[in-house]
N, C-alpha and C positions, 0 to 999 in steps of 0.2 A: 098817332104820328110815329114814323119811321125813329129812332131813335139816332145819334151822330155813330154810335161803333157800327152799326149797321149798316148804314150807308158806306162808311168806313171798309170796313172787309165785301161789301161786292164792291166797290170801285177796285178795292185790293186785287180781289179774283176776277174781276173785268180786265184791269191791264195784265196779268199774270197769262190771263187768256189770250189774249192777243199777243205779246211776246214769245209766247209759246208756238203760236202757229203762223209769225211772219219768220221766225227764228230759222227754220228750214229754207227758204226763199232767201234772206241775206246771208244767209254763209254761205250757200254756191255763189250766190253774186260777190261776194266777197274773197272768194278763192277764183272764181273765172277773173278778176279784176285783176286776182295777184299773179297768176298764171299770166294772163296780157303784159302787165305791166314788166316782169323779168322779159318775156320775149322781145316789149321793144325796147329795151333798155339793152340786151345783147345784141339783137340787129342796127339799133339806132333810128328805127322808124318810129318818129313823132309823128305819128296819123291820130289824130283826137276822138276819130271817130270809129279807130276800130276795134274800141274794148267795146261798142255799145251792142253791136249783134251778137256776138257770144253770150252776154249778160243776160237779153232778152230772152234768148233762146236758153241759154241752162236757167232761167230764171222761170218760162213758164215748161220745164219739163220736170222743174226742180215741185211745180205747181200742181201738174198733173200726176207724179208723185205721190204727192203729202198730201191730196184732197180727201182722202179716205178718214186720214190722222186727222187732219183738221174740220170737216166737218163734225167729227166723231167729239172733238174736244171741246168745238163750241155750242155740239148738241149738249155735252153734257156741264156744261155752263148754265145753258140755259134752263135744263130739267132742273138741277140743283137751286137756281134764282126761282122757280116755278115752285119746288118744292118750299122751298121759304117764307113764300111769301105767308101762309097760316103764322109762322111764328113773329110775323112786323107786329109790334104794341100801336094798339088806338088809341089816340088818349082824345 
């Protein structure tokens, strides 16, 4: 049987992993949002919908980007979880 720390630290480096590699995706979306939001606030155009094509768009180039980085970090997630598994306790 798996023991609770064990389980414990890969749930740990399971979310670590995933924070890691949406992290690049919400900050352009996070900065295109902020970039929109000053331009309509100095023009005064309340259009609701027009931060959402920028966001899309820096969002999957911000994607196409960081797929190298991120496949790369949850391949090596998973090699690491693979590598582990010999040391899980049977009981």
């Amino acid at each position: 049987m798996v023991s609770q720390g064990q389980v414990i630290n890969i749930l740990t480096n399971a979310i670590t992993t995933v924070i890691i590699c949406a992290a690049p995706m919400l900050l352009v979306a996070m900065i295109i949002g902020l970039i929109v939001s000053i331009f309509q606030a100095t023009t005064q155009i309340n259009e609701q919908t027009l931060a959402f094509v920028p966001k899309i768009v820096g969002v999957l180039l911000a994607l196409l980007l960081f797929a190298g980085f991120i496949f790369s970090t949850v391949g090596g997630f998973v090699t690491r979880l693979y590598q582990s598994i010999n040391s899980f306790t049977i009981s």
